[in-house]
C-alpha positions in Angstrom: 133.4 119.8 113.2 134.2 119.4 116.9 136.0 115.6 116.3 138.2 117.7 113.4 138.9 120.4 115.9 140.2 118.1 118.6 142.4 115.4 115.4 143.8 118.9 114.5 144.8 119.5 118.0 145.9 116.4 119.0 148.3 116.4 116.4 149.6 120.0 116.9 149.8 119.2 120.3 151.5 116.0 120.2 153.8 116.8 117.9 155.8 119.8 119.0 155.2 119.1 122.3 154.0 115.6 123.7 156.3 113.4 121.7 158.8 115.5 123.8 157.4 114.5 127.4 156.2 110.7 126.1 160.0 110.6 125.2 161.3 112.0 128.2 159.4 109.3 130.7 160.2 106.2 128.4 164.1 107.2 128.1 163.7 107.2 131.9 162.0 104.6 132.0 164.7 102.7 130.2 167.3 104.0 132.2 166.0 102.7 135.4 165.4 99.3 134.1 168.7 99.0 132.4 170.7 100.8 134.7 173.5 101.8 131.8 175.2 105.0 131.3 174.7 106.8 128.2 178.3 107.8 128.6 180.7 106.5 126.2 183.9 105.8 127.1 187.1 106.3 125.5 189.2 103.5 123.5 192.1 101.9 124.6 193.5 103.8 121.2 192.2 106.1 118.9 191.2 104.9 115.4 192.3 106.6 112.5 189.6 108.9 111.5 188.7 111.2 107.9 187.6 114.3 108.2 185.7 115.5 105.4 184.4 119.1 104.0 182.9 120.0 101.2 183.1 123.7 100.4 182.0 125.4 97.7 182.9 129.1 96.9 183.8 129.8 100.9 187.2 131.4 100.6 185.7 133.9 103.1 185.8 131.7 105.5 188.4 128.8 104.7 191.7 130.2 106.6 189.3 130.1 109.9 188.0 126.9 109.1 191.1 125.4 108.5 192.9 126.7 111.7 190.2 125.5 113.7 190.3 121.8 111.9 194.3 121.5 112.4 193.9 122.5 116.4 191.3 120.0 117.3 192.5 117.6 119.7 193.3 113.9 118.2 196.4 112.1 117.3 198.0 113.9 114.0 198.8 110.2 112.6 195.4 109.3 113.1 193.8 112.5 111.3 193.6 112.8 108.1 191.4 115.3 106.3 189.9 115.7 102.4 188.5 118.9 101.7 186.4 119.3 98.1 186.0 122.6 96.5 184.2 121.0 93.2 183.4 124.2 91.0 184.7 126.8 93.5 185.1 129.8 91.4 187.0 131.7 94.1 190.3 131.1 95.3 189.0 128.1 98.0 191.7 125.5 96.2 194.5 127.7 96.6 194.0 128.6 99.9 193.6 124.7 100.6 197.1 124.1 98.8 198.6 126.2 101.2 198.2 123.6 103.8 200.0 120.1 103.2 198.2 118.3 106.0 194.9 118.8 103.8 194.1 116.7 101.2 193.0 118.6 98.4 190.1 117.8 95.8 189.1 119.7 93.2 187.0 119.7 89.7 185.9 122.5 87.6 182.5 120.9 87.5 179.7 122.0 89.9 177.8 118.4 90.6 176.3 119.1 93.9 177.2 117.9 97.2 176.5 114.7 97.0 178.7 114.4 94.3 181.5 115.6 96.2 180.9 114.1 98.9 180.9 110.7 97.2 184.6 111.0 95.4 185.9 112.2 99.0 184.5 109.1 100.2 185.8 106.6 98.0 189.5 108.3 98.6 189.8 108.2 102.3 191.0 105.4 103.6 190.2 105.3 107.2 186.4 103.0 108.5 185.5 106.4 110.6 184.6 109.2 108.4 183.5 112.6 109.8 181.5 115.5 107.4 181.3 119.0 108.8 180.4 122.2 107.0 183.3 125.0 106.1 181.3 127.6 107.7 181.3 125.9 111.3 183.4 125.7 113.7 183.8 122.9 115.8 185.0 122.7 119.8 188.5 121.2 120.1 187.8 117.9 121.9 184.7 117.0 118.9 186.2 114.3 117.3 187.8 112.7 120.3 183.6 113.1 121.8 182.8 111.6 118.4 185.2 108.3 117.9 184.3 107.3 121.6 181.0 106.5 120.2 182.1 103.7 118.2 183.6 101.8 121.2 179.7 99.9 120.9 180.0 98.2 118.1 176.2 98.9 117.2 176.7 102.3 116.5 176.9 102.9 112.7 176.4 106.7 112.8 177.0 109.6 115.3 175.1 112.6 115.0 176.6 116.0 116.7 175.2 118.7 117.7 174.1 122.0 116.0 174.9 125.2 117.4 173.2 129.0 116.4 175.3 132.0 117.3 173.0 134.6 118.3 174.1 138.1 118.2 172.9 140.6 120.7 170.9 142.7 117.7 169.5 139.2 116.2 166.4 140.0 114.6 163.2 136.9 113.9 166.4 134.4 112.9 167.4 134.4 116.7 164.1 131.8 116.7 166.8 129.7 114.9 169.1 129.0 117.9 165.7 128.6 120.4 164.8 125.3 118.1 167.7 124.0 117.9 167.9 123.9 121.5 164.5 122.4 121.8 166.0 120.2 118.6 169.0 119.1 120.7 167.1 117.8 123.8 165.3 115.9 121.8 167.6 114.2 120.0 169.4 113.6 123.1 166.4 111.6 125.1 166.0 109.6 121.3 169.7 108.5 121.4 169.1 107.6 125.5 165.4 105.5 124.2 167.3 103.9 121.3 168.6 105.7 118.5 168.9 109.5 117.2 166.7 109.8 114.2 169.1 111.1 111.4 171.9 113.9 111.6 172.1 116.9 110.5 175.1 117.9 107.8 177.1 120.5 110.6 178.9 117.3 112.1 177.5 113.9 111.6 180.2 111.0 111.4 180.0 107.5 109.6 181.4 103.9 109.4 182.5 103.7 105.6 181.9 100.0 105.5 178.0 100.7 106.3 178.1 103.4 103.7 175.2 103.4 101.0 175.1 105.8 98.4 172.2 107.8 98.2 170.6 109.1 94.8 172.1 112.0 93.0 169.6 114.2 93.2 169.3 113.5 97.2 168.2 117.0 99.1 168.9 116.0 102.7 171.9 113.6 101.9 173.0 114.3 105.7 170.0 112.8 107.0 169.5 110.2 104.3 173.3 108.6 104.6 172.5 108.4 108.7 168.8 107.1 108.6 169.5 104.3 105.7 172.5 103.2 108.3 170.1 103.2 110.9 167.6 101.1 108.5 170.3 98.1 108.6 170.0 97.5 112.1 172.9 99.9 113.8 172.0 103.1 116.4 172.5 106.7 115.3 174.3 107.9 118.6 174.3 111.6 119.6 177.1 113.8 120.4 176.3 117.0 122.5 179.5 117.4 123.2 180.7 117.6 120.0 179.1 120.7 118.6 179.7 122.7 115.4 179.3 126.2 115.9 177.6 128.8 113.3 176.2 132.4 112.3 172.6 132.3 112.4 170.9 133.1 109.0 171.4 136.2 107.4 168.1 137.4 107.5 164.6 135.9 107.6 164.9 136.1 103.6 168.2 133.8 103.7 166.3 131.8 106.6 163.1 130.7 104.7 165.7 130.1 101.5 167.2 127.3 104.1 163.8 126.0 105.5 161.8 126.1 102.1 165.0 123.8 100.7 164.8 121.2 103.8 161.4 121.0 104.4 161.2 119.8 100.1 163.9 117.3 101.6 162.4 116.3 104.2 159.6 115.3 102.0 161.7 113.8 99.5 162.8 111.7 101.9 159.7 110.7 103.6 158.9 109.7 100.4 161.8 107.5 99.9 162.2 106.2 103.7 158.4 105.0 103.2 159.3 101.3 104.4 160.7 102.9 108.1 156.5 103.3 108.8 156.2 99.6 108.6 156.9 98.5 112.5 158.9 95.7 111.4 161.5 94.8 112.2 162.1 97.8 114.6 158.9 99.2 115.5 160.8 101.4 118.6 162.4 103.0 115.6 159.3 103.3 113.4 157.5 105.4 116.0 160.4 107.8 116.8 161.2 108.4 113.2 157.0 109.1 112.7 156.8 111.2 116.0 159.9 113.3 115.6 160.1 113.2 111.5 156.9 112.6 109.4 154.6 114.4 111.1 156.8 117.9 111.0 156.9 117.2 107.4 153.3 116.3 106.5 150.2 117.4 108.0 151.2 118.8 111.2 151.3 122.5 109.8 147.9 121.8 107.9 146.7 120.8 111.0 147.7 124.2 112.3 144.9 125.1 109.5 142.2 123.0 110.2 142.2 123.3 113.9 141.8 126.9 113.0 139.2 127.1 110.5 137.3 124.0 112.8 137.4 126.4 115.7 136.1 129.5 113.5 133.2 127.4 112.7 132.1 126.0 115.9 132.1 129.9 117.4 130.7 131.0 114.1 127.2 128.7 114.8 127.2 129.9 118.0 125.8 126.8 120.1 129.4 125.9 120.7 130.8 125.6 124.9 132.4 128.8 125.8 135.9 127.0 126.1 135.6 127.4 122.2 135.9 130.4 122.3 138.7 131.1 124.6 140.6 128.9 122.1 139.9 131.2 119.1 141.0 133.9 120.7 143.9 132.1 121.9 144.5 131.3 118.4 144.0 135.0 117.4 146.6 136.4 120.1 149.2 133.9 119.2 149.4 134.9 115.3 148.6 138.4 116.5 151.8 137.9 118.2 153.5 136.0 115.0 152.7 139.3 113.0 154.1 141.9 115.2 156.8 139.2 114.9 157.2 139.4 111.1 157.1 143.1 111.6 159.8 143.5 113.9 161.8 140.8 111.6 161.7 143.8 108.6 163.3 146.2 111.0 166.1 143.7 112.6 164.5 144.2 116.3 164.8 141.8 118.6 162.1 140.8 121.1 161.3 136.7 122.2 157.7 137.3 123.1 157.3 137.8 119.1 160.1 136.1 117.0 159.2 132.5 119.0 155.5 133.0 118.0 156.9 134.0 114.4 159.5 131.7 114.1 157.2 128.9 114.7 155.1 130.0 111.9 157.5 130.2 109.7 158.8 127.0 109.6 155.6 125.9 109.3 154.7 128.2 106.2 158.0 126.3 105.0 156.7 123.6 105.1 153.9 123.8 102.9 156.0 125.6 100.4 158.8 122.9 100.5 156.1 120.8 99.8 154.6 122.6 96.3 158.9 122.8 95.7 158.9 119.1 96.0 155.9 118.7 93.9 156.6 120.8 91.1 160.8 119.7 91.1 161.8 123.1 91.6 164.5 122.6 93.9 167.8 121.4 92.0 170.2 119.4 94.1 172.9 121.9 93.4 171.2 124.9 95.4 172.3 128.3 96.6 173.0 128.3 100.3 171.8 131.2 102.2 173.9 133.1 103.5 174.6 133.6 107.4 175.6 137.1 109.6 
């Protein structure tokens, strides 16, 4: 019970924490060796660029969106932007119409994202092809921060960053913007080692020509599109500053809607990214894609568990050392903490000492249910989003 204990721990520990700092020494490690900047300069000219969003049933928000897509700084006969309202059943392609510089697509079929992603993608006509959400907003010099990338020629796939807006009254959902900051750094030291490991869907950019379709029924097709590029031999670089900014979730309800729905993709795509754990040919990559991916979305929360349960037992038979038992009731404390957490999250307060604790258990409740999702296809590819403040 004592080896279980410490596995369990290990791997806790390891993941959410020391892949951070074994990361953080290698990609300065590198950088000393190497001696080159990881800052990207701009090209000699701007290539022409496609900006795509898929937006389904946001009319709310579409006049912002748009405003902020037309003022972004890059050459206007270099920019040229496709936005797809596939099964919209608000006025989204009429609002879209209103503005010739946008390229309007539009079925009365709802296929998914994927789906409208893909037709988007065989219209544009430009190599460099940029996705970002209708509900973000990005900062005005992103796709300028974005193209520069591509001045290495063994980039396939930039990756930008995510931002949470946290309101002053946030309740548990403000745990949302803490991770992603944690989420960014990381990134950021993987892109310095070698390569980000995927993008998310908020702003993530693409060569066409390295394009490979992924299955219709694809959950994550964000990460999926970058990580198969990043299979054929290019880099996934990483963009902080070019950020898409959004509301943070709803409420914790709308939040575990979101995480229950990525964590089934995440396993989805473990399951279909299976050849990446094979160290060959790039075994740098194998080990960052297993540190910062697979183990999030496999037995690190049941881990979580064991450690647990392993530590309850050792106490329990009472011959165990007495650091034991500080670590049980350090265990006890810290989801002692996660519950007043969950309680405050029913009554909108706000208060870090308990949403990080909470937050942190959430996502790794979501896990496990995304996992029975997967198992038991219950999460269609065309989903309901959850809905954000």
């Amino acid at each position: 019970m004592t080896t279980l204990f410490w596995i369990a721990v290990g791997i806790v520990f390891y993941t959410f924490l020391g892949y951070g700092i074994v990361l953080f020494f290698l990609q300065k490690i590198k950088s000393v060796i190497s001696k080159a900047t990881d800052q990207p300069q701009a090209p000699a000219e701007w290539p022409p660029i496609t900006l795509i969003v898929a937006a389904y049933n946001e009319a709310y928000i579409l006049e912002e969106k748009i405003a902020n897509t037309l003022s972004l700084d890059y050459p206007e006969d270099k920019f040229h932007c496709i936005f797809v309202t596939d099964g919209s059943t608000d006025n989204s392609p009429a609002i879209i119409q209103q503005y010739p510089r946008i390229q309007l697509m539009h079925e009365a079929e709802r296929r998914g994202k994927i789906a409208a992603v893909d037709r988007a993608i065989e219209r544009a006509n430009t190599d460099i092809l940029i996705f970002t959400d209708a509900n973000t907003l990005l900062n005005k010099q992103a796709l300028k921060n974005i193209c520069k990338h591509y001045t290495n020629p063994k980039t396939g796939a930039v990756a930008g960053e995510k931002r949470v807006k946290i309101e002053e009254t946030a309740d548990a959902t403000a745990g949302e913007g803490i991770y992603w900051k944690y989420e960014s750094t990381l990134k950021k030291w993987d892109a310095r080692l070698y390569s980000a490991v995927g993008a998310a869907g908020e702003l993530f950019s693409i060569r066409k020509s390295l394009y490979q379709a992924v299955e219709p029924d694809t959950l994550l097709d964000d990460f999926m599109i970058s990580m198969r590029i990043a299979m054929k031999g290019y880099r996934i670089a990483y963009a902080p500053d070019a950020y898409a900014t959004e509301a943070a979730s709803e409420n914790t309800k709308e939040e575990w809607k979101r995480k229950v729905r990525i964590s089934a993709g995440g396993i989805q795509s473990f399951v279909r990214l299976w050849s990446l754990l094979i160290p060959y040919p790039n075994p740098l990559f194998s080990f960052m894609y297993l540190s910062h991916r697979v183990l999030r979305w496999t037995i690190t929360p049941y881990c979580l568990l064991l450690a647990f349960i392993s530590n309850s037992w050792l106490v329990a038979a009472g011959n165990a050392h007495w650091f034991y038992s500080l670590a049980l009731l350090a265990q006890i404390g810290f989801y002692g903490l996660a519950m007043i957490g969950w309680w405050q999250s029913t009554r909108e307060m706000k208060s870090k000492i308990f949403f990080v604790p909470y937050y942190f258990c959430f996502m790794n409740a979501a896990v496990v249910a995304g996992l029975f999702r997967y198992l038991g296809r219950k999460q269609s590819v065309i989903w309901e989003k959850a809905r954000r403040k």
